[in-house]
N, C-alpha and C positions, 0 to 999 in steps of 0.2 A: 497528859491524859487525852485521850483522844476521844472528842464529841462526837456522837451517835446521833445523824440529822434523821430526821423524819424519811426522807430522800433516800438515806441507806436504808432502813429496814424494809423499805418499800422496794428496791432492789434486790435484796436479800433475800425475799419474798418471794420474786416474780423466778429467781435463781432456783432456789428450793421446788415452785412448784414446777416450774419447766423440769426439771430432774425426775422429780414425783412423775408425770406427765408421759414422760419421755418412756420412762421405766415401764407404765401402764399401756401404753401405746406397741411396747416390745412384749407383752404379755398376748397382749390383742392379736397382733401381725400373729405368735406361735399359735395360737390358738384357729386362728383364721386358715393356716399354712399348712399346719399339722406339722410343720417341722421347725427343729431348734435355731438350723444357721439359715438366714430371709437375707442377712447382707454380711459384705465380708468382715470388715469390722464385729461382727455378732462373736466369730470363731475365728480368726486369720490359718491358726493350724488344726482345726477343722474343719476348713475349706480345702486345706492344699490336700487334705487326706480324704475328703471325699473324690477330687477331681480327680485322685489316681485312683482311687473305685471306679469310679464312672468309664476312666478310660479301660481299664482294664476289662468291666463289662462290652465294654462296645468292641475293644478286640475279640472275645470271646464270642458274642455273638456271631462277628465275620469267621471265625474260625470255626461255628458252629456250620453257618452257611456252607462254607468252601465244603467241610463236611461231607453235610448232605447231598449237595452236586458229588462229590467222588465216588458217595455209594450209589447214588442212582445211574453214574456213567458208566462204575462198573459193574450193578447189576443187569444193564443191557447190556455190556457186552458178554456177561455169563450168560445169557440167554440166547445171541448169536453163538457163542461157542457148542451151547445148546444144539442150537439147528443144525452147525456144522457136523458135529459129532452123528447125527442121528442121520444126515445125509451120507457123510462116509459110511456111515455101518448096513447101510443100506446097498451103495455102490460097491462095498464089500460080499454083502451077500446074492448082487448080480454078478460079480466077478468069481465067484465058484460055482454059481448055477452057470456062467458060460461056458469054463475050463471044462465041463461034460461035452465029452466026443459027442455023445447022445443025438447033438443039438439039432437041427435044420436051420437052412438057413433063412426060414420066416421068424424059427424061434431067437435064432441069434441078432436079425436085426430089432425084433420086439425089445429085447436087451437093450440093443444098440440105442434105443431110442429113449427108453427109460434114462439109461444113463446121460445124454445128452438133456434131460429136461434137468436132472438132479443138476447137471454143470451150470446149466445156465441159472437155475436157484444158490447156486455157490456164487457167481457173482454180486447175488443178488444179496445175498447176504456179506457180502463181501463191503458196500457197499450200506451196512446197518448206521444210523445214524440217531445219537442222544440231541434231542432239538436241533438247533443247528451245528453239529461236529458231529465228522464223521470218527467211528471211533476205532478205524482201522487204520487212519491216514497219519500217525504221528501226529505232530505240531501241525500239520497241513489239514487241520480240519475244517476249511470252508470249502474244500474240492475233493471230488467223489476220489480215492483213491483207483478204483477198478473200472473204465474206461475202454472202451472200443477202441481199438487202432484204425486206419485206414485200411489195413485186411479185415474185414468183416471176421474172421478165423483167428485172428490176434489180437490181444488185448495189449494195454499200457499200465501201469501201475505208477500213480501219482503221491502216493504217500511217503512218507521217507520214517527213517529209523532214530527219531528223536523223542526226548521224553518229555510226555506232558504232563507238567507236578503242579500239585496244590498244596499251599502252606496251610498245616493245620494245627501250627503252632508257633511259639515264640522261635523261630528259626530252623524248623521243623516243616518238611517239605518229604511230600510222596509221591512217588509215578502211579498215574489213574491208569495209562494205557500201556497193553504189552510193545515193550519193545527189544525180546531176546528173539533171534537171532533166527529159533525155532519157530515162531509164529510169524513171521515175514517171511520165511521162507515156504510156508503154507501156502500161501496163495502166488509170489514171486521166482519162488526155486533160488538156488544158491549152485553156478557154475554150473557143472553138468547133470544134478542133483535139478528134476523140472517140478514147477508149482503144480498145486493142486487142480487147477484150471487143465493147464498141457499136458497133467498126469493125466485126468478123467476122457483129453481129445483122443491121447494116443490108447486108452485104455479100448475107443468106440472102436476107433479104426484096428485094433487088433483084434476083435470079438468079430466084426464086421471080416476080414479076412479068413476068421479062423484062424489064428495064430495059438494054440493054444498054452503053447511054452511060453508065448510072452505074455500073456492073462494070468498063467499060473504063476511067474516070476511078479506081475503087478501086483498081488493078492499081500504079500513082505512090503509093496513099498504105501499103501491103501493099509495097513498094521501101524505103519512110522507114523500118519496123517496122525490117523485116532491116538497115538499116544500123545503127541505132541498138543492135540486139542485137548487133551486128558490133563497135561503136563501146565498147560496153560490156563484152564479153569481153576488146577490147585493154587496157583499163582493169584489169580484174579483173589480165589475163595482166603487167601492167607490177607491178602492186603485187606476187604471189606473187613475181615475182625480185627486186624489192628486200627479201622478205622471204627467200629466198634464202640472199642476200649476205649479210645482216646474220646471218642463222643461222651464216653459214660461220665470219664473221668472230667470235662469242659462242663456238660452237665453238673456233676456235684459242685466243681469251684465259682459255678453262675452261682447258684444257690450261698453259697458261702461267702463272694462277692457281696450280693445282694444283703446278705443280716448284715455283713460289716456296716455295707452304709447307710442302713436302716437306723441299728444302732447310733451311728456319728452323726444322722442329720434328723432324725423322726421325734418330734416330742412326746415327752408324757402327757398327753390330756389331760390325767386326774390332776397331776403336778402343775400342770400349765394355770388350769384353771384354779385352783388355791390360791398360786401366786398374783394369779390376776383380783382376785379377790382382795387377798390382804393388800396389795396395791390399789388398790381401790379405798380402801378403808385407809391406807396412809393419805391418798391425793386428800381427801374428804378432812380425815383431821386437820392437815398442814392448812386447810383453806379456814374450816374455822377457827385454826390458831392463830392467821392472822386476823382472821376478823376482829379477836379479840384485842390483838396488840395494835393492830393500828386503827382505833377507834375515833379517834378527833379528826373533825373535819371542819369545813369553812361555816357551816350551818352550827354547829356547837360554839363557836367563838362569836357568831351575830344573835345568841339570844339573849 
């Protein structure tokens, strides 16, 4: 039989209420925290399933970001395309007010001159730029793509034909900037086929001459311009609503993220504090259950 020393129950004691103690003290921390898992030991596997919430959140966030930069980079360049479009239609409708024999020649350089302001606003727009990118240059968006040569009358084009993508998903990646074939060709030409710039120089100098077979032949290739700017805004406009969608849809899964880990890590308050309660009322008894059992002491045995 095994003797019961004073010594043990007083151990036994200190056991019990450190337990009690400990219990009431994880009541307290949920209560203070508002949430269930304070340390890892609280949840082991609901912590590892918070932490892939969490991360999952925080991708989603940066994929919210990249986002928002794609539609802002390509709402400016719909709005360059804008300018563009409404400049050609313009240097369109000088180019059949020139094709009139009518003309003189004060009236045809007044033309002349219009048109040379509109060119030089084409480079200007040429030249649009989302903060610091330019959004005509391809991947080369810290330098102006549209550039002055050494002929004052010639220009250089420093952008190149690469795509600029944003991931706006788990391996899901999108072109912000045009890079078909048709819209570099707008301002660079392609072979014998001349850019928009050398179209609108040779368009002066033929109005300026009187050429009027060659103004009336420019009028088809100042048609090609505008479509192709046409051609390129439906572009831009298809990619912003798939960027859209996919916003709406990153939106709803933040959200649903979020209750997950509301759920796995948030406490009940009403629940919390009950427990902390009757936890309270256990620490309380255990103390006066020992008061009661271990009542002798060295003052009881000296009187």
């Amino acid at each position: 039989m095994i003797r019961i020393t004073n010594g043990m129950l007083i151990n036994e004691l200190k056991y019990n209420l450190n337990n009690n103690y400990t219990n009431m003290d994880k009541y307290q921390r949920q209560l203070a925290t508002g949430r269930k898992i304070n340390l890892p030991s609280d949840n082991p596997a609901g912590l590892v399933k918070s932490l892939r919430l969490r991360t999952n959140l925080v991708e989603g966030e940066q994929y919210l970001a990249n986002i928002n930069e794609g539609i802002n980079f390509m709402e400016t360049t719909d709005a360059a395309l804008d300018n563009l479009t409404a400049i050609m239609q313009r240097i369109r409708e000088l180019a059949v007010n020139a094709a009139n024999g009518t003309n003189d020649d004060s009236a045809r350089k007044a033309i002349a001159d219009e048109i040379k302001e509109l060119t030089d606003q084409i480079t200007i727009v040429a030249n649009t730029s989302y903060g610091s990118k330019y959004i005509f240059a391809g991947t080369n968006v810290t330098q102006q793509p549209c550039q002055e040569d050494s002929d004052p009358d010639t220009f250089k084009w420093t952008g190149n034909n690469e795509a600029l993508q944003l991931e706006i998903g788990v391996g899901v990646k999108l072109t912000i900037n045009l890079t078909d074939s048709s819209m570099n060709n707008f301002f660079v030409g392609n072979g014998s086929d001349p850019g928009v710039i050398d179209f609108c120089r040779g368009l002066v100098s033929d109005i300026e001459t009187g050429d009027l077979d060659a103004v009336n032949a420019a009028l088809t290739t100042a048609d090609k311009f505008i479509d192709n700017l046409l051609t390129a805004r439906s572009t831009i406009g298809a990619k912003v609503n798939r960027l859209e969608l996919q916003q709406s849809r990153l939106d709803s899964t933040q959200i649903s993220y979020t209750s997950l880990l509301s759920q796995n890590e948030d406490a009940d308050i009403a629940e919390v504090i009950m427990n902390l309660k009757m936890q309270e009322s256990v620490y309380r008894a255990s103390l006066a259950a020992g008061a009661r059992i271990i009542q002798p002491s060295l003052v009881d045995f000296l009187r």
